[in-house]
mmJSON file of the N, C-alpha and C atoms, coordinates in Angstrom:
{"data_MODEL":{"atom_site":{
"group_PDB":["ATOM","ATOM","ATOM","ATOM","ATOM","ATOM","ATOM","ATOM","ATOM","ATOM","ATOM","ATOM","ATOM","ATOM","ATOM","ATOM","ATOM","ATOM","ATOM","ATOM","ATOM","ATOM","ATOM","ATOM","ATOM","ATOM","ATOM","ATOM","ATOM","ATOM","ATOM","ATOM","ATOM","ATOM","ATOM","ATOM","ATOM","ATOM","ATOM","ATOM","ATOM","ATOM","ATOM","ATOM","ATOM","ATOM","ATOM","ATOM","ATOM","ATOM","ATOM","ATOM","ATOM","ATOM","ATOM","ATOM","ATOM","ATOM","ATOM","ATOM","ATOM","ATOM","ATOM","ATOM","ATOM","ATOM","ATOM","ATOM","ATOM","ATOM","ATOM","ATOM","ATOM","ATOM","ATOM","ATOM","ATOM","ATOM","ATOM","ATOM","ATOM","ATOM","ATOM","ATOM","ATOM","ATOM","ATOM","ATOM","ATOM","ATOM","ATOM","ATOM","ATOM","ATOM","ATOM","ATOM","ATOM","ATOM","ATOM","ATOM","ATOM","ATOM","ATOM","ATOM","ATOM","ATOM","ATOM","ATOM","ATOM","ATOM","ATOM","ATOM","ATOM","ATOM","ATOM","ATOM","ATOM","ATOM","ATOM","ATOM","ATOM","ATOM","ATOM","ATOM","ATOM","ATOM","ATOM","ATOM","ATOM","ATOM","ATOM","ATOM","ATOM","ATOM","ATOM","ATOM","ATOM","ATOM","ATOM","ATOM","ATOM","ATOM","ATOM","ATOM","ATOM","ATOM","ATOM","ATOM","ATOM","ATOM","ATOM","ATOM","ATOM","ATOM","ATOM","ATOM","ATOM","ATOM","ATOM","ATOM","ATOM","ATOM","ATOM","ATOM","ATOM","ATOM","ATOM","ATOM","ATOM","ATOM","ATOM","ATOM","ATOM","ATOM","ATOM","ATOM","ATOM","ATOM","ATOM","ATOM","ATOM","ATOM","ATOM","ATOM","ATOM","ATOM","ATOM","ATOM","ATOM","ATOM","ATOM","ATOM","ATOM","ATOM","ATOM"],
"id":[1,2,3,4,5,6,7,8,9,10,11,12,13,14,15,16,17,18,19,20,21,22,23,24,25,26,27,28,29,30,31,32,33,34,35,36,37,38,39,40,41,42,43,44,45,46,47,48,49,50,51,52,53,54,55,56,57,58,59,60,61,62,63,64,65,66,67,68,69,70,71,72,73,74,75,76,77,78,79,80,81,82,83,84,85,86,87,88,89,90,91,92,93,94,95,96,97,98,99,100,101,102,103,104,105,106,107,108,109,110,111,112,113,114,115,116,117,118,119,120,121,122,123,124,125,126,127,128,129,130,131,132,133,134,135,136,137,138,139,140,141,142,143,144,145,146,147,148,149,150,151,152,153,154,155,156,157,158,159,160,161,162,163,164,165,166,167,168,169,170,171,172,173,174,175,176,177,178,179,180,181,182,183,184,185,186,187,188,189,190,191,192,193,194,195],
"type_symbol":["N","C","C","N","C","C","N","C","C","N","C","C","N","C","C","N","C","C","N","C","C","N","C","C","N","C","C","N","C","C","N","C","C","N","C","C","N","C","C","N","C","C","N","C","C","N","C","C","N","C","C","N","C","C","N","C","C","N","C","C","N","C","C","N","C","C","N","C","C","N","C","C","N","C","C","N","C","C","N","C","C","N","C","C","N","C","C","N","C","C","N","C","C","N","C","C","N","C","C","N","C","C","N","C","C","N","C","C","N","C","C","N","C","C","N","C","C","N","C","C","N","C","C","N","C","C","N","C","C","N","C","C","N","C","C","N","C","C","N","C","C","N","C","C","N","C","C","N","C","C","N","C","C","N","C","C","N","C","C","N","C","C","N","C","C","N","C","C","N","C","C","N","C","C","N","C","C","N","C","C","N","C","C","N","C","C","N","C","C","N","C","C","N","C","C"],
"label_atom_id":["N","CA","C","N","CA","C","N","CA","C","N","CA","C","N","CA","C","N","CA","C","N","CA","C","N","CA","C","N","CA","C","N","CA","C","N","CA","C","N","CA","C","N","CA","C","N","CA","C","N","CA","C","N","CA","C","N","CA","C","N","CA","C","N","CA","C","N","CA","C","N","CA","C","N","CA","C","N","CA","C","N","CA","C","N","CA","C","N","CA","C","N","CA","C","N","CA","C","N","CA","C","N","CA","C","N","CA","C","N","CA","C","N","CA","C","N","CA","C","N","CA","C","N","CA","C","N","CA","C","N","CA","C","N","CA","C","N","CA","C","N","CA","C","N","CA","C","N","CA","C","N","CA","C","N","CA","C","N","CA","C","N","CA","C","N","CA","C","N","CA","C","N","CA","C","N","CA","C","N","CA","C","N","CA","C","N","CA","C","N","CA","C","N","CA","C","N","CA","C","N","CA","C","N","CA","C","N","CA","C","N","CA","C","N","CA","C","N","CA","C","N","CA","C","N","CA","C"],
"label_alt_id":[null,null,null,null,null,null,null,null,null,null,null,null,null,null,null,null,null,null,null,null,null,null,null,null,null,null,null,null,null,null,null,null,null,null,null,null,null,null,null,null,null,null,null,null,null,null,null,null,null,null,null,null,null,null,null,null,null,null,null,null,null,null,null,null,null,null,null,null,null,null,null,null,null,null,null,null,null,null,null,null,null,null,null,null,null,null,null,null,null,null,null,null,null,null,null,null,null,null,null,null,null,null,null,null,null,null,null,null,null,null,null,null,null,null,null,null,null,null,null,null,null,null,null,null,null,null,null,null,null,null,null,null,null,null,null,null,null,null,null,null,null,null,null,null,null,null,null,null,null,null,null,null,null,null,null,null,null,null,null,null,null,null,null,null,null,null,null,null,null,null,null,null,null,null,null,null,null,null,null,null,null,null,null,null,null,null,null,null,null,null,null,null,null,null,null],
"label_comp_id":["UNK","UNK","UNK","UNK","UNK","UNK","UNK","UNK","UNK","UNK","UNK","UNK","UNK","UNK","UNK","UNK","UNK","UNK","UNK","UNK","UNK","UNK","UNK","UNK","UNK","UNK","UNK","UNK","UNK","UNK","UNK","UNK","UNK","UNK","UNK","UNK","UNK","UNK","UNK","UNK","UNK","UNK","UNK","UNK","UNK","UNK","UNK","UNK","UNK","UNK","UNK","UNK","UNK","UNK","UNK","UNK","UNK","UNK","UNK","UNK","UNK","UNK","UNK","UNK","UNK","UNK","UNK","UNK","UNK","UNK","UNK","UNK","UNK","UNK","UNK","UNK","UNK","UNK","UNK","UNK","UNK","UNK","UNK","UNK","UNK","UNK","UNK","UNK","UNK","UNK","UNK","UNK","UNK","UNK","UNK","UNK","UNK","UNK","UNK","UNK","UNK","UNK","UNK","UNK","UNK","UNK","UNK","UNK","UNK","UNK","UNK","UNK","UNK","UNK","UNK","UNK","UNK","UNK","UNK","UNK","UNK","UNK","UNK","UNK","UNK","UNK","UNK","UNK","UNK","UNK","UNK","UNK","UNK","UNK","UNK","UNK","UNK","UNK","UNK","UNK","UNK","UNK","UNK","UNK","UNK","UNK","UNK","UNK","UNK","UNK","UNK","UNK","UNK","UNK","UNK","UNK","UNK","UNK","UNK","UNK","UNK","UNK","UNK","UNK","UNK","UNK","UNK","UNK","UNK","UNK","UNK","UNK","UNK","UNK","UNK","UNK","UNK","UNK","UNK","UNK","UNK","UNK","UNK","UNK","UNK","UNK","UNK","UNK","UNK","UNK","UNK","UNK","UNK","UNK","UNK"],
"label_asym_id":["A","A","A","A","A","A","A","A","A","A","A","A","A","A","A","A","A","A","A","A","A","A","A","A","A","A","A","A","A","A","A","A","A","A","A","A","A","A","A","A","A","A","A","A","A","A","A","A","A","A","A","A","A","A","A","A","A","A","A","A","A","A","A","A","A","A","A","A","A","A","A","A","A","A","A","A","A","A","A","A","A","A","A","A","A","A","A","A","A","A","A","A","A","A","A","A","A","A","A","A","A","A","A","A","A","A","A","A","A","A","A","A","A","A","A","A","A","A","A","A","A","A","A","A","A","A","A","A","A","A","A","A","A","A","A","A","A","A","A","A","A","A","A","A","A","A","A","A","A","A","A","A","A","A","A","A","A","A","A","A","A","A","A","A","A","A","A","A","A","A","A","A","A","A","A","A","A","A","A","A","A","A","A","A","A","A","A","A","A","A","A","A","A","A","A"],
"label_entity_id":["1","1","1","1","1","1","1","1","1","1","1","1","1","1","1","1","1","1","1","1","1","1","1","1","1","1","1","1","1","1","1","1","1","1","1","1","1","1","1","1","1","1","1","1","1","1","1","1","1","1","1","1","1","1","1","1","1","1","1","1","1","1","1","1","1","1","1","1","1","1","1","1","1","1","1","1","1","1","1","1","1","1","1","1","1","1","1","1","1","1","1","1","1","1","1","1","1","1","1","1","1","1","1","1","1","1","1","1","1","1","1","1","1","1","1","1","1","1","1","1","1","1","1","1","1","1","1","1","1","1","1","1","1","1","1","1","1","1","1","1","1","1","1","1","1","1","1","1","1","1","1","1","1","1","1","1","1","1","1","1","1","1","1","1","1","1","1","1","1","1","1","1","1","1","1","1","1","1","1","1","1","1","1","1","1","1","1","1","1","1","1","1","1","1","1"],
"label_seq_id":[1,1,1,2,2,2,3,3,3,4,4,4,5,5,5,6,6,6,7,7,7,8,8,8,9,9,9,10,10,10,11,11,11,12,12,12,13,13,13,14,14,14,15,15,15,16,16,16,17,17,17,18,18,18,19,19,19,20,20,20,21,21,21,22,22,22,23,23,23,24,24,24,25,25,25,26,26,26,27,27,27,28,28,28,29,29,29,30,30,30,31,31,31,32,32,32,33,33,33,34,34,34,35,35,35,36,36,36,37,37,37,38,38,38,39,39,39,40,40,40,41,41,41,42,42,42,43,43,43,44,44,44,45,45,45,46,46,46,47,47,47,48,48,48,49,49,49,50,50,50,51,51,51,52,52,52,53,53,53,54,54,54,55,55,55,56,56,56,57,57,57,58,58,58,59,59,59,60,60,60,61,61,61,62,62,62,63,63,63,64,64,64,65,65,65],
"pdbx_PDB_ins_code":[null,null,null,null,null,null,null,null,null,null,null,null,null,null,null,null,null,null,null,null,null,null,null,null,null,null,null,null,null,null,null,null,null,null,null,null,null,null,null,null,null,null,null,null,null,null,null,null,null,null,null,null,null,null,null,null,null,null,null,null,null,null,null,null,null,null,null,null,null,null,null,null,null,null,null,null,null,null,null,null,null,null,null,null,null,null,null,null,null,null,null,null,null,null,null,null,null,null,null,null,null,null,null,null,null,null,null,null,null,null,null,null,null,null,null,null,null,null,null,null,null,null,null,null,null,null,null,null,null,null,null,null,null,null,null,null,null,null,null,null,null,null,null,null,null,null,null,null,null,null,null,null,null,null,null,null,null,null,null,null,null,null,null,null,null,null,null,null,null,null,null,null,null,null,null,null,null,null,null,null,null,null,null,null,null,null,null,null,null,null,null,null,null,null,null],
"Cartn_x":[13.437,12.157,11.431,11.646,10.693,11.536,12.914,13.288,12.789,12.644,11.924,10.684,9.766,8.479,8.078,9.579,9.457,9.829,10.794,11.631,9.968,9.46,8.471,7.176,6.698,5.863,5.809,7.31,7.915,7.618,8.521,8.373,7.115,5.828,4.484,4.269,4.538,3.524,4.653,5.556,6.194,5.779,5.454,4.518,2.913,2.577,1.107,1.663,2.368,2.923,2.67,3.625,3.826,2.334,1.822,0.419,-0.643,-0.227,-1.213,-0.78,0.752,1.248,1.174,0.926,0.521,-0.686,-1.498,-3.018,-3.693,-3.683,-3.939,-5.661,-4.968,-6.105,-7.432,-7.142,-8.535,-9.419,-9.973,-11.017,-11.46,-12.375,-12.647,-12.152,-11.947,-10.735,-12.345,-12.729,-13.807,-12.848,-12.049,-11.657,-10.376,-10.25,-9.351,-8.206,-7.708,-6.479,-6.153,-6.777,-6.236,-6.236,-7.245,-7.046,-5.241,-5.223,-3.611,-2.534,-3.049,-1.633,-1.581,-2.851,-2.155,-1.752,-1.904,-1.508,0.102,0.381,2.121,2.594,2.016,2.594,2.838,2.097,2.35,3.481,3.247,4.133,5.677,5.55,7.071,7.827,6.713,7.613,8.45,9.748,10.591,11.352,10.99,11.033,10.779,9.609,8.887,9.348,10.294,11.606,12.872,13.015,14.082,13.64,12.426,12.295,11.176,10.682,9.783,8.668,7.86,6.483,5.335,4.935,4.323,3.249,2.905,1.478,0.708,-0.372,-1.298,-2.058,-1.872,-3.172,-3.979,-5.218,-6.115,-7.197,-7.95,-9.432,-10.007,-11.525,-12.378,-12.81,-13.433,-14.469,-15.952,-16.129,-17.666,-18.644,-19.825,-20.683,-21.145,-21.822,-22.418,-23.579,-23.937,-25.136,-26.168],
"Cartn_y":[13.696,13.667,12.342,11.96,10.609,9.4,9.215,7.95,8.236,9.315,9.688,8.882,9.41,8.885,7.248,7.057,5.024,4.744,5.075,4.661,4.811,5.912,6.085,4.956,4.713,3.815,2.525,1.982,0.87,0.66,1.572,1.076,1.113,2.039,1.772,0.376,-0.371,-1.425,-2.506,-2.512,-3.41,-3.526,-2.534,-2.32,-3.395,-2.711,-3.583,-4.959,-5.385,-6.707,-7.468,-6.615,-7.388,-7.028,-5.884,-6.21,-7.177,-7.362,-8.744,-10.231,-10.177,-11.444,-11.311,-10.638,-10.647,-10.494,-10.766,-10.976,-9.655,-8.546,-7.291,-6.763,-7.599,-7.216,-8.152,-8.799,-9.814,-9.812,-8.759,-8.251,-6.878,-6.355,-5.085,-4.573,-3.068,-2.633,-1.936,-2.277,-1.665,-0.971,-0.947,0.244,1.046,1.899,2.845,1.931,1.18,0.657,-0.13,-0.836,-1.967,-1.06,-0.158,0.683,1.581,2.117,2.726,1.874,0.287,-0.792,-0.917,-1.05,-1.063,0.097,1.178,2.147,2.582,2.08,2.324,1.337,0.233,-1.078,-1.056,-0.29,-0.111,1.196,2.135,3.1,2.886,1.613,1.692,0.627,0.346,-0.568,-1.883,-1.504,-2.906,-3.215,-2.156,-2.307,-2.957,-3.328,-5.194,-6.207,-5.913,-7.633,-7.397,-6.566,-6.161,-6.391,-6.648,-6.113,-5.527,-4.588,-3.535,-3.765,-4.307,-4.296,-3.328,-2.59,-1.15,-1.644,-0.666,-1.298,0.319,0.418,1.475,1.183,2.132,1.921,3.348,3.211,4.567,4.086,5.462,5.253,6.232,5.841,6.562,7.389,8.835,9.061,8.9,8.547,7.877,9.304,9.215,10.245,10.158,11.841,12.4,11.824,12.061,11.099,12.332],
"Cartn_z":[-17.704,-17.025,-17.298,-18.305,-19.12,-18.108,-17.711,-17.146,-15.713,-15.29,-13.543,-13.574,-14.606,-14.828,-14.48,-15.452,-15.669,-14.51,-13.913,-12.588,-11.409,-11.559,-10.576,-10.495,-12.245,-12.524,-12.083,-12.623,-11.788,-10.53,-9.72,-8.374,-7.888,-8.237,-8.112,-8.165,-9.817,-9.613,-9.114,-8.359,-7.835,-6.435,-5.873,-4.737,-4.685,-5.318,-6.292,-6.569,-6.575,-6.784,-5.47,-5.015,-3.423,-2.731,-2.694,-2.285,-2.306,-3.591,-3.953,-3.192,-3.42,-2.999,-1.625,-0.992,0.797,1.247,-0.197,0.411,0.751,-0.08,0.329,-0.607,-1.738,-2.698,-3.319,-2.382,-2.1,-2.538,-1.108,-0.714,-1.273,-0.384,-0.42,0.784,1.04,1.954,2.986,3.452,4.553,5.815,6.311,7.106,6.179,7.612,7.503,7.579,8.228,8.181,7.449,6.785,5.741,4.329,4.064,2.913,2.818,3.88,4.192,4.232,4.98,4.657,3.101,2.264,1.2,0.569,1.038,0.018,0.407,2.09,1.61,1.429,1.231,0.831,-0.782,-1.714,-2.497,-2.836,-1.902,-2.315,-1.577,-0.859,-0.408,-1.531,-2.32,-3.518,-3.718,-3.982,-3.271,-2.205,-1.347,-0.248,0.227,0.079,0.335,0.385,-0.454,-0.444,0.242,0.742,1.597,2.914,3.864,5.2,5.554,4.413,5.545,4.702,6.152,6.38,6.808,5.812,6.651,6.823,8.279,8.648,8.735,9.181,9.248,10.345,11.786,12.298,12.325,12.271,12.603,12.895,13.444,13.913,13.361,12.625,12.436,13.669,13.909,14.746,14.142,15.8,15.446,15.492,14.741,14.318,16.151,16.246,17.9,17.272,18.699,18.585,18.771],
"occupancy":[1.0,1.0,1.0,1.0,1.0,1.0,1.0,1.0,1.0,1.0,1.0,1.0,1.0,1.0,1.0,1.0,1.0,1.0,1.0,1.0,1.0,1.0,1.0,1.0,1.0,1.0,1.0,1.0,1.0,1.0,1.0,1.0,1.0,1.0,1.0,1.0,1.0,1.0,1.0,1.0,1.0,1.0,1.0,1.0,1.0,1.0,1.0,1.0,1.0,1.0,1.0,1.0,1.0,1.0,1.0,1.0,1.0,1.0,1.0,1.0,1.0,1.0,1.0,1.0,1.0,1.0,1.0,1.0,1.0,1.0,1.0,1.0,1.0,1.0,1.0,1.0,1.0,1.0,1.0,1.0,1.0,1.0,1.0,1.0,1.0,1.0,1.0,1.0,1.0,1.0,1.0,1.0,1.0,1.0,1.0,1.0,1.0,1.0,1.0,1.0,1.0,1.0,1.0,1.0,1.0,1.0,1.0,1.0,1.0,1.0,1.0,1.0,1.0,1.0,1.0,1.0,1.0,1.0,1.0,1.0,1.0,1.0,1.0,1.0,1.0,1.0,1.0,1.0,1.0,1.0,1.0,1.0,1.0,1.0,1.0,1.0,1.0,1.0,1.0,1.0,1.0,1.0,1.0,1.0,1.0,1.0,1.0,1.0,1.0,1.0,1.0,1.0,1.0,1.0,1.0,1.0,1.0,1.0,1.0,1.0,1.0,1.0,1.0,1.0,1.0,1.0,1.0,1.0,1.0,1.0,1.0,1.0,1.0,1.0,1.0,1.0,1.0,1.0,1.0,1.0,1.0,1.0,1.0,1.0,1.0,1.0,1.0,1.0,1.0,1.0,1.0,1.0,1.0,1.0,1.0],
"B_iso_or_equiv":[0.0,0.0,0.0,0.0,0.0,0.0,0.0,0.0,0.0,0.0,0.0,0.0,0.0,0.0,0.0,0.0,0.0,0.0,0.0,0.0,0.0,0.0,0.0,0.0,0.0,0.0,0.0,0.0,0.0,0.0,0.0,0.0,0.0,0.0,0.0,0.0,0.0,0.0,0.0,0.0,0.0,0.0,0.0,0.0,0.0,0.0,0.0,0.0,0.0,0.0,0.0,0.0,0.0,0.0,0.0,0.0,0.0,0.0,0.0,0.0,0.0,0.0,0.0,0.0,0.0,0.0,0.0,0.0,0.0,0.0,0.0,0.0,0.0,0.0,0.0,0.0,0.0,0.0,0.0,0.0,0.0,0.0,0.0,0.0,0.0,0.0,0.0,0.0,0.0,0.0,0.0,0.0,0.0,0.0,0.0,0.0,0.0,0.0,0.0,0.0,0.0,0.0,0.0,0.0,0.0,0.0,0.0,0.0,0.0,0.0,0.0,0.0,0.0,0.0,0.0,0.0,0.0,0.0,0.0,0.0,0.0,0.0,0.0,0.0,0.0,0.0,0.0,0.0,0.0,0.0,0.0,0.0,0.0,0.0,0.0,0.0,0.0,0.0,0.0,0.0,0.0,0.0,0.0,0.0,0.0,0.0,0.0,0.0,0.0,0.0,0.0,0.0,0.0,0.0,0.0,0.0,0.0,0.0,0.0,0.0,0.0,0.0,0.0,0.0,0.0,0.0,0.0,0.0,0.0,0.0,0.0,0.0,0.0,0.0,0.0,0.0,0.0,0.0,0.0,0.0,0.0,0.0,0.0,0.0,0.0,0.0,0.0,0.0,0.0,0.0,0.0,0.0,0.0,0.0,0.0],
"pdbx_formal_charge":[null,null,null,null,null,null,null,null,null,null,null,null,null,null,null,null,null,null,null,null,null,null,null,null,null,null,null,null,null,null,null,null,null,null,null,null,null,null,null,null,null,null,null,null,null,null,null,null,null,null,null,null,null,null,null,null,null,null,null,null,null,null,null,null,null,null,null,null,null,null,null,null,null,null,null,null,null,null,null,null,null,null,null,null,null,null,null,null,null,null,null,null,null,null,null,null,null,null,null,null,null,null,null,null,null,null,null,null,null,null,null,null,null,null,null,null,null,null,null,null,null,null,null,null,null,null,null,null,null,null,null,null,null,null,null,null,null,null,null,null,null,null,null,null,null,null,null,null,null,null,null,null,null,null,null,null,null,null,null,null,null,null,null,null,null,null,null,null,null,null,null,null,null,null,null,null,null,null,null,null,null,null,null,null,null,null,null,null,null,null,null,null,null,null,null],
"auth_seq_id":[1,1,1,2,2,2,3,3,3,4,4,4,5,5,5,6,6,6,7,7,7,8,8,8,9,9,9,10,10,10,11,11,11,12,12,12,13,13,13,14,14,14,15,15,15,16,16,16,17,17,17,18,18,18,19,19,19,20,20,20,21,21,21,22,22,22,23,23,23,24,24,24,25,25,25,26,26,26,27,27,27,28,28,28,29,29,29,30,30,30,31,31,31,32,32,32,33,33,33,34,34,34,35,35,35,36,36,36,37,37,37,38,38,38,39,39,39,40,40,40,41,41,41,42,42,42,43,43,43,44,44,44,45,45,45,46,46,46,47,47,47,48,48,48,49,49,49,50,50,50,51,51,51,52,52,52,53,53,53,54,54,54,55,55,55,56,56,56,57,57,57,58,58,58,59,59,59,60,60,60,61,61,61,62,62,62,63,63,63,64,64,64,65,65,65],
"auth_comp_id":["UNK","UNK","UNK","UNK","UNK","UNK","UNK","UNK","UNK","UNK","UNK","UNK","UNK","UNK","UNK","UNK","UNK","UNK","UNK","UNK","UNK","UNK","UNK","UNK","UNK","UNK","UNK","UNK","UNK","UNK","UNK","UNK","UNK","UNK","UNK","UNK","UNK","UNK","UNK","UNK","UNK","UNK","UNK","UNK","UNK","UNK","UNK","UNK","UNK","UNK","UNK","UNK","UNK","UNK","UNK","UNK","UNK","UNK","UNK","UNK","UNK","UNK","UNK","UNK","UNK","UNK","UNK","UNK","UNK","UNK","UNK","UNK","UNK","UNK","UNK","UNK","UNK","UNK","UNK","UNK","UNK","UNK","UNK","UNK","UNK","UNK","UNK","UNK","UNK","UNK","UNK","UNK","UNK","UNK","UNK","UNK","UNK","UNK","UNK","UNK","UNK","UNK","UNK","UNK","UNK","UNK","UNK","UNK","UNK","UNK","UNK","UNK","UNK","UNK","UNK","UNK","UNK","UNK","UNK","UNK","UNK","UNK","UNK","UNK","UNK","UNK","UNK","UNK","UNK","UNK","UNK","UNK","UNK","UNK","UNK","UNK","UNK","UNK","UNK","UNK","UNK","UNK","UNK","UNK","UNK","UNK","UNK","UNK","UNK","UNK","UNK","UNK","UNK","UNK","UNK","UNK","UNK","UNK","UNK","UNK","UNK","UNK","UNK","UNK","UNK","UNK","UNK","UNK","UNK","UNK","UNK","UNK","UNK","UNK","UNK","UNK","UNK","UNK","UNK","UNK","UNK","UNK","UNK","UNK","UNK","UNK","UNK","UNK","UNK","UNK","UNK","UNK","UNK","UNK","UNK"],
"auth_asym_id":["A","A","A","A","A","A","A","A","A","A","A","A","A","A","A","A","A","A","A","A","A","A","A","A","A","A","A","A","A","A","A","A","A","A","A","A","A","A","A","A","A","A","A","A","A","A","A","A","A","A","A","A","A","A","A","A","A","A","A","A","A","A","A","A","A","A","A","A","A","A","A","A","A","A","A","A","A","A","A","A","A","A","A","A","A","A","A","A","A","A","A","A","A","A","A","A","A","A","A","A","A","A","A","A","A","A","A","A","A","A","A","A","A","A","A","A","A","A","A","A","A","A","A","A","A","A","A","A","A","A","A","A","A","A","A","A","A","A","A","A","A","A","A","A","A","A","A","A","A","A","A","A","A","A","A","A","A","A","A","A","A","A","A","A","A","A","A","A","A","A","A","A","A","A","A","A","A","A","A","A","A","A","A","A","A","A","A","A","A","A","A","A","A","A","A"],
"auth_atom_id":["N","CA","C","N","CA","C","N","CA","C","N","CA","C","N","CA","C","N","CA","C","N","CA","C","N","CA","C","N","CA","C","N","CA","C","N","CA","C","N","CA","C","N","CA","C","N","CA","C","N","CA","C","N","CA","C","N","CA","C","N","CA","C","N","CA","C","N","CA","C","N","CA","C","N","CA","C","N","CA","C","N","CA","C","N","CA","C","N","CA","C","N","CA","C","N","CA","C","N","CA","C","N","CA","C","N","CA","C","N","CA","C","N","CA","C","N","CA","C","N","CA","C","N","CA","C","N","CA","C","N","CA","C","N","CA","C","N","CA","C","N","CA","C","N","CA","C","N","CA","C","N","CA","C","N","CA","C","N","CA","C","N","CA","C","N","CA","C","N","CA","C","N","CA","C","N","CA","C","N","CA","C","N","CA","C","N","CA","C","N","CA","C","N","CA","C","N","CA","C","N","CA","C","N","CA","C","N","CA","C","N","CA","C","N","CA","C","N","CA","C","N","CA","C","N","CA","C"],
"pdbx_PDB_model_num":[1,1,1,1,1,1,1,1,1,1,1,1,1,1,1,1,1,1,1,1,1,1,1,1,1,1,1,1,1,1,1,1,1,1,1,1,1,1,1,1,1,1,1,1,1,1,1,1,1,1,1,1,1,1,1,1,1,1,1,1,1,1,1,1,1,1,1,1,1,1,1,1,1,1,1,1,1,1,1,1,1,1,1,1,1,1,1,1,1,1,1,1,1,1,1,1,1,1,1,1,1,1,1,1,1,1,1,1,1,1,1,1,1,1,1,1,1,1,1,1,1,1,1,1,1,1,1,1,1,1,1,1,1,1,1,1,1,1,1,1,1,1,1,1,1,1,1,1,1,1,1,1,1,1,1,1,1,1,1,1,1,1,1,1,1,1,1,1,1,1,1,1,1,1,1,1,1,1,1,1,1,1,1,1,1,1,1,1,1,1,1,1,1,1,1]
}}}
């Protein structure tokens, strides 16, 4: 169970790696979509150096008026 853990931790902050190095963690994340690019950008890990570029699109709904 303890090497699942490390194996899992890892690929977390290797994610977080590449987030940073693509300019993710800058800023502050003010929408919905750049908050979600980074969060599977981090959870797809090293995937990042292989090819895949995840992106996120969404839309808030806007409050009735």
């Amino acid at each position: 169970m303890r090497i699942g853990a490390v194996i899992v931790v890892v690929w977390l902050i290797i994610g977080l790696v590449a987030a940073g190095q693509r300019g993710y963690l800058g800023g502050s994340s003010s929408s919905c979509t750049e908050a979600g690019t980074i969060a599977v950008t981090v959870i797809a890990g090293p995937l990042n150096y292989v090819g895949v570029n995840p992106k996120v699109e969404c839309t808030v709904p806007q409050p009735s008026e």
